[in-house]
N, C-alpha and C positions, 0 to 999 in steps of 0.2 A: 798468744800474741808475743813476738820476739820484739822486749820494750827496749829500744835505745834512745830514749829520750834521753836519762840520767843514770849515775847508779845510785840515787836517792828510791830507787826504785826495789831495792832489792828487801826481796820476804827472811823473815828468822827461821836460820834454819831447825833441825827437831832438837839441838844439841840444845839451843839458843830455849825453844819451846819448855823443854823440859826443867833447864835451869827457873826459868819464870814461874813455872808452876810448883816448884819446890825451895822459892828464896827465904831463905831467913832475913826477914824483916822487922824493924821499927819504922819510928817516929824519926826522918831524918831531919827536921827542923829542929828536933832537940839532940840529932848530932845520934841519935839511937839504932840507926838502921846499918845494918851489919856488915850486910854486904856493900852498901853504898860508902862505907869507911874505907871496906877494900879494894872496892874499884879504883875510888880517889888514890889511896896507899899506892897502887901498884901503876896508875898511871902517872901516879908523881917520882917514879922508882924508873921507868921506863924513861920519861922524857928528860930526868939529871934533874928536876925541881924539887924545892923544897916540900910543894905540894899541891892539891889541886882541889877542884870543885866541880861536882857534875850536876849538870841544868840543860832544859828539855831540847839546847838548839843549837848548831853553830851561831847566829845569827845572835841568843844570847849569851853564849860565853864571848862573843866577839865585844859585843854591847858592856858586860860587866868588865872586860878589860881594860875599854876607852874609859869607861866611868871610874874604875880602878886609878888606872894612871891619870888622870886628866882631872881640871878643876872647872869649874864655871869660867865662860870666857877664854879659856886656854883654847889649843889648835894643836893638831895631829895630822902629820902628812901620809897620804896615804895615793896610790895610784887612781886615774881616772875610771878605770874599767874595773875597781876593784870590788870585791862583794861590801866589804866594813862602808865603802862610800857610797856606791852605785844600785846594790841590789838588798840591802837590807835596811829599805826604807826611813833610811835618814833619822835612824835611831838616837845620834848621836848626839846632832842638834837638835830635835826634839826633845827626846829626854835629858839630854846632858848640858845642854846649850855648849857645846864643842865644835868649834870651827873647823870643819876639814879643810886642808889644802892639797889637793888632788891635784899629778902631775901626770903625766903621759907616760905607760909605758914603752921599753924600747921594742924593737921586731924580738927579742928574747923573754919579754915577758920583764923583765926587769925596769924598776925606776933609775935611770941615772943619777949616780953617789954625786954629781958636780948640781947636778938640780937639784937632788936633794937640799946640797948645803948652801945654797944659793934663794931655796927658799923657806931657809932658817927666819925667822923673823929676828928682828936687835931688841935689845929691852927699853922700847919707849911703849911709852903707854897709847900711840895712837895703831901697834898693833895686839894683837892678840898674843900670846905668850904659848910659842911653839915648845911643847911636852914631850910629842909622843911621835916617831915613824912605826909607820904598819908596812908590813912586807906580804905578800900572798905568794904561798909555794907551796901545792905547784900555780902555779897561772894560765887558766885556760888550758891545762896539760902540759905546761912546760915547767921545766925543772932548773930554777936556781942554782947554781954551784955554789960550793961552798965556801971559797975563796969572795966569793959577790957576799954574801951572810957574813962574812969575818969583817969584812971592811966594812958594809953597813953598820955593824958594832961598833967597829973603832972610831968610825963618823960620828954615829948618836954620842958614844962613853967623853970624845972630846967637848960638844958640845951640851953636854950633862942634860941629854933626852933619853927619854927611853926606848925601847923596841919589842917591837909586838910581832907575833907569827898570826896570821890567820892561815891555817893548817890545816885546812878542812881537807884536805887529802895529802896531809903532811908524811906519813905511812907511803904513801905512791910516790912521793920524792923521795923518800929514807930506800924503799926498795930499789927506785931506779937508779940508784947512787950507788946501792950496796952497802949501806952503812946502816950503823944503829939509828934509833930515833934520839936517843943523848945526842950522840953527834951533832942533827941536823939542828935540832936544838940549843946547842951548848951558847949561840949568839943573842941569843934573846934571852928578855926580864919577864915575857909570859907569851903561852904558847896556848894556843885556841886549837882542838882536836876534835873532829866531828868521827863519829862513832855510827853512826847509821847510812854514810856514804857507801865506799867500797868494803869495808869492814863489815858491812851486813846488818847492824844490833835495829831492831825497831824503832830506835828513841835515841836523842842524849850524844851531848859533848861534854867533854872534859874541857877547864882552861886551869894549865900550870904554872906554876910562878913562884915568889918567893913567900913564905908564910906570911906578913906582911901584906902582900898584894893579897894574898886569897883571901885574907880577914876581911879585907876593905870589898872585894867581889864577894863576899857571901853576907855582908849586911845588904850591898846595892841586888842581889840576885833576889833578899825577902823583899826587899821595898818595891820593885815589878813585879813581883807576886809569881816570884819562880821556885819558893819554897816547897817542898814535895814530902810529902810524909811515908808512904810505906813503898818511898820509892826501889828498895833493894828487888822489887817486881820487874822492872827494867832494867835495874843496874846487874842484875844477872845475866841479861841477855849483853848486854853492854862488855860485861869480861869477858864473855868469850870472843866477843868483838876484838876486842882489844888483842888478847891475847892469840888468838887462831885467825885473827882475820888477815891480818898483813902475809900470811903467806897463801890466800886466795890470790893478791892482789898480780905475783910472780904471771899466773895464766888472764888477770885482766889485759894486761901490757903485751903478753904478749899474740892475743885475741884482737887487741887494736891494731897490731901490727901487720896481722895476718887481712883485717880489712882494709885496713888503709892500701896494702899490696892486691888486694883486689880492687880496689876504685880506682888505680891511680893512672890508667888509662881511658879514662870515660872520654866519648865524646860529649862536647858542652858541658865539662863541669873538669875541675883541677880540685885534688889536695894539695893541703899544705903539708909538705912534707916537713919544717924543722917544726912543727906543731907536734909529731904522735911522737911523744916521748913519754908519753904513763896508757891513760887507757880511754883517749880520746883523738878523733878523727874529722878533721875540721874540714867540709869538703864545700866549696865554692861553686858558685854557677855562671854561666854566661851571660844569661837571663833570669827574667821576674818567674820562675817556676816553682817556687817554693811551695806553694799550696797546693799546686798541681801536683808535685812531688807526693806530699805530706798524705792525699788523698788515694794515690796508688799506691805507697807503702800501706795502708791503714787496712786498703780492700786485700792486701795481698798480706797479711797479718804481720804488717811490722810496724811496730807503732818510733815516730820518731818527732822531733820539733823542728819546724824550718821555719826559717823567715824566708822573705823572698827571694837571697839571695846565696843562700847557705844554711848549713847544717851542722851542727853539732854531735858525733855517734859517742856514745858512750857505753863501753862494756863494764859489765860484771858480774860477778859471780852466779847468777842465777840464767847466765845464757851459755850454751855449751858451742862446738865448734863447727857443730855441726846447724846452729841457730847465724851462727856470722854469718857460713857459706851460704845460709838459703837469705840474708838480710842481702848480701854484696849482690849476690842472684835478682832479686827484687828490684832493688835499684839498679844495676845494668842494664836492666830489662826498659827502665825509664829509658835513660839515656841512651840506650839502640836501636828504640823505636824507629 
């Protein structure tokens, strides 16, 4: 089956296999596990932070960030479409009693800096006490510049808030830019890094930040019961993630690119073209065929996710070039019926 649902999909490779089966391990709740010292060391070295913490999910290193930064009652702006609001089940305010205030992104994937600051709250007490903006990049596949991350800085640093990366394919904007991952990170007080996206690892996000914050996320990471003991079993496979995945990611990008240039004449259906900018293929329909779709890619071995009215493609590492062409094959086949 050529899977373009996500690239949360993607197997450990043998390099990945073998590292797990020979980790040097402890007790990493008492801080003992060896390798999971190193992984943290080296992705807090990579991203320019003081240091970091790895826990089993984007989802929770996103969750120990807000908790991190944020108090009872406090509020954290973050986009409407974004995972930390929208798709990670309201972590926030559940567990944290954290107000989001979710604003619209623009056709770039970006929050507008003038909304942003517009809906800073004042300090009376009949609102909530705005802390924290969260940024997502990439977004939906698109890539923030860097010049948009600098002044989002200089926004929060004047209004004494902080700023968060959900970065869960932070790597896919570091490459599509051509820049280090310091770089893309140098605007932000913590950076949230998912390790089993396009980077391949089984398991496990890193989030980086300044010593300070990680204390404060690796007490709230034992209190949700994300504490892991002989975790350097994973955080092996996780280094080589880290370290050998991001340059997988060069052939994701440009695998999207190659399908998006094949869809992009279907009859009854258009991509977005300023959408493929990492390794995601955003392709719209005329009509309600989504399932219809979803059920002739499946029989004809492509598995993919629709809603009724669009689709989502997402390459990586585990599909070659010759899995695209027979994927755009499949679905032109729909749409030239």
């Amino acid at each position: 089956m050529i899977d373009l649902r996500s690239d949360t999909v993607t197997k450990p490779c043998q390099a990945m296999r073998d590292a797990m089966a020979s980790a040097d391990v402890g007790d990493d709740v008492y801080g003992e596990d060896p390798t999971v010292n190193t992984l943290e060391s080296e992705a807090a070295a990579l991203s320019g932070k003081d240091a970091a913490l790895f826990a089993a999910s984007g989802t929770q290193t996103n969750l120990l960030a807000l908790l991190a930064h944020c108090e009872r009652g406090d509020e954290y702006i973050v986009g409407q479409d974004a995972h930390t609001y929208k798709y990670e089940g309201g972590g926030a305010a559940v567990l944290g009693s954290i107000q989001p205030q979710p604003l619209d992104f623009d056709d770039s994937g970006k929050m507008p800096l003038d909304a942003i600051e517009a809906a800073i709250k004042a300090d009376d007490f009949h609102f909530a006490k705005t802390r924290l903006v969260a940024i997502e990049n990439t977004q939906h596949g698109r890539v923030l510049p860097l010049d948009y991350l600098h002044a989002a800085a200089e926004l929060t640093a004047r209004h004494s808030l902080a700023l968060h990366l959900d970065g869960a394919r932070a790597y896919n904007a570091a490459v599509a830019l051509d820049i280090d991952l310091a770089t893309l990170c140098a605007p932000f007080d913590s950076v949230s890094i998912c390790l089993s996206k396009g980077l391949g690892a089984p398991v496990g996000s890193v989030l980086c930040g300044s010593n300070e914050l990680i204390a404060r996320a690796r007490r709230w990471r034992k209190m949700l019961g994300g504490g892991m003991r002989q975790a350097g079993t994973v955080a092996a496979a996780a280094r080589i993630a880290l370290t050998d995945g991001p340059t997988w990611l060069i052939d994701d990008h440009r695998r999207a690119r190659a399908l998006h240039g094949a869809l992009s004449q279907l009859p009854g259906a258009s991509v977005r073209d300023d959408w493929c900018q990492t390794n995601m293929v955003w392709l719209d329909f005329d009509d309600t065929v989504g399932p219809e779709l979803k059920a002739h890619c499946h029989d004809n071995g492509v598995a993919i996710s629709a809603s009724p009215r669009g689709i989502r493609l997402v390459t990586h590492r585990d599909l070659s070039d010759d899995d695209i062409a027979q994927a755009a094959d499949v679905i032109g086949r729909f749409f030239n019926r």
